[in-house]
C-alpha positions as CSV (number, residue, x, y, z in Angstrom):
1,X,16.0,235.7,3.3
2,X,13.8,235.0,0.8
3,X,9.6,235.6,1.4
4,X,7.2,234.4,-0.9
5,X,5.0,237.3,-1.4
6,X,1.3,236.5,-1.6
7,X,-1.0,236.1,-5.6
8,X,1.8,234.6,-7.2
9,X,4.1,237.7,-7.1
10,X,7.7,237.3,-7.1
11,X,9.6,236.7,-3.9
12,X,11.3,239.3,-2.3
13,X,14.8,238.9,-0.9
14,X,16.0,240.7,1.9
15,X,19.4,240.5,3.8
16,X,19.8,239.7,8.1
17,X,22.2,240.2,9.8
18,X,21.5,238.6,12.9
19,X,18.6,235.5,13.4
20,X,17.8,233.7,16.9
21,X,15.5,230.8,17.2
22,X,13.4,230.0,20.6
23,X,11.4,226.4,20.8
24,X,9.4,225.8,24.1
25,X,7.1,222.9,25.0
26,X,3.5,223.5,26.7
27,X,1.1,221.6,27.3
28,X,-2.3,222.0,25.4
29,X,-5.9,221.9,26.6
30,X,-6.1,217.8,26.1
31,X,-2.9,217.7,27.6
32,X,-0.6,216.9,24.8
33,X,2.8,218.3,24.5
34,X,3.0,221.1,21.3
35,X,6.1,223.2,20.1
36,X,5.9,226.8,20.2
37,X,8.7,228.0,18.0
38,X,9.5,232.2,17.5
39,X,12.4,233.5,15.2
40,X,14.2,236.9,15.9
41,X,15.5,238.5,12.5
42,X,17.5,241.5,13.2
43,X,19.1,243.9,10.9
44,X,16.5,243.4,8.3
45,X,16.9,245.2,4.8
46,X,15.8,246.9,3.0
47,X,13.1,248.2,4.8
48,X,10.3,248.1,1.9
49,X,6.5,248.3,1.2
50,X,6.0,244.6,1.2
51,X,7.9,244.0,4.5
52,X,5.7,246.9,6.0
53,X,2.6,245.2,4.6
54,X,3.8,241.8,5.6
55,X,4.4,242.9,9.3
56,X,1.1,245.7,9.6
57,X,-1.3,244.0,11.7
58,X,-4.1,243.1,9.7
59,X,-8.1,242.9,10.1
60,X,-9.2,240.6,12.0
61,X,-9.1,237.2,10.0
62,X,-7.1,238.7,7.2
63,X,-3.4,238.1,9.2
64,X,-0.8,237.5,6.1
65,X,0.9,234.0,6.5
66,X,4.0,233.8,4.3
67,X,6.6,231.2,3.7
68,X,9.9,232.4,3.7
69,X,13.4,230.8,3.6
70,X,16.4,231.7,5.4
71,X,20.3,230.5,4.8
72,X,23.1,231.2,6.6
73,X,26.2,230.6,4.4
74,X,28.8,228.3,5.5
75,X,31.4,229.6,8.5
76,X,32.9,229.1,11.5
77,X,29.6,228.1,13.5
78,X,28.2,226.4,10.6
79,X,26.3,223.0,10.5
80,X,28.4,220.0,9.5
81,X,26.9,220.4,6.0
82,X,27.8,223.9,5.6
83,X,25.2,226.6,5.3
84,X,22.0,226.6,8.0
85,X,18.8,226.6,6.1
86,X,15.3,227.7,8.1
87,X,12.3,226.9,6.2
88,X,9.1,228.2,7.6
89,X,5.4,227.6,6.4
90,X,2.7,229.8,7.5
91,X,4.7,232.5,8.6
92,X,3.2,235.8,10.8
93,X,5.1,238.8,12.0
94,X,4.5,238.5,15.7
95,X,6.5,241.5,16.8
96,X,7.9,244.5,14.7
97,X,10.3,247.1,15.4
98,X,12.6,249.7,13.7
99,X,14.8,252.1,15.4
100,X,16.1,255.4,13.6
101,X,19.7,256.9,14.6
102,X,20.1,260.5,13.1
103,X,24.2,260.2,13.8
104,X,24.5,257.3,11.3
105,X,21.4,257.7,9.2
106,X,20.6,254.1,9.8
107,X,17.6,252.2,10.5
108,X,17.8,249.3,12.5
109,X,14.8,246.6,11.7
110,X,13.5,243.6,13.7
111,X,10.9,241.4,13.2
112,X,9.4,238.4,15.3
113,X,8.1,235.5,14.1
114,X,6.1,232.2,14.7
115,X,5.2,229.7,11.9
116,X,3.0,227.0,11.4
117,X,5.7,224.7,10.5
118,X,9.5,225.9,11.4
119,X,12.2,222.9,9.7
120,X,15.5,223.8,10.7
121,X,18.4,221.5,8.9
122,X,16.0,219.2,7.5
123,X,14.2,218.8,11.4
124,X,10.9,219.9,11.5
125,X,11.0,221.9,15.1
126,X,7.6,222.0,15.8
């Protein structure tokens, strides 16, 4: 996964081991049908200052958007045209968690998130 960090920096990368996507339909207050799309990243690493930053909730006003890029190499699930790519503009961290086992000395990250724009393929999903 790659996120575009925010004043130009340079991106950060980060590995997943596990991503879920989740795309309903409401209605809005004219009526009109929207997309409400919500991306589950598990096994998120390495667990780093700018990811902390990224997911903190912020001031009011000041929540940090991002757009970030994940691909899913080629395999036996894949796409016909090999590796998945999700493409999301205006991304938020809309849930964090990060579990700690003391047997394995692992931490387990997860992260939730909704974006202004989520293209999955080439298909813009909401």
């Amino acid at each position: 996964m790659r996120l575009d960090m925010p004043g130009g920096n340079k991106p950060s990368e980060y590995q997943v081991e596990d991503i879920s996507i989740s795309v309903s339909r409401t209605l809005d207050g004219r009526g009109d049908m929207r997309g409400d799309v919500t991306l589950t990243l598990s096994g998120l690493r390495p667990l780093d200052t700018a990811m902390l930053h990224w997911a903190r909730p912020g001031e009011p006003g000041q929540d940090a958007s991002r757009n970030m890029v994940v691909t899913i190499p080629a395999g036996v699930n894949a796409s016909a045209g090999g590796e998945t790519r999700y493409e999301l503009d205006g991304a938020k961290v809309t849930g964090f968690n990060a579990s700690h086992s003391a047997g394995s000395a692992m931490t387990q990250v997860m992260i939730q998130v909704s974006a202004r724009r989520v293209t999955l393929n080439g298909v813009v999903m909401n």
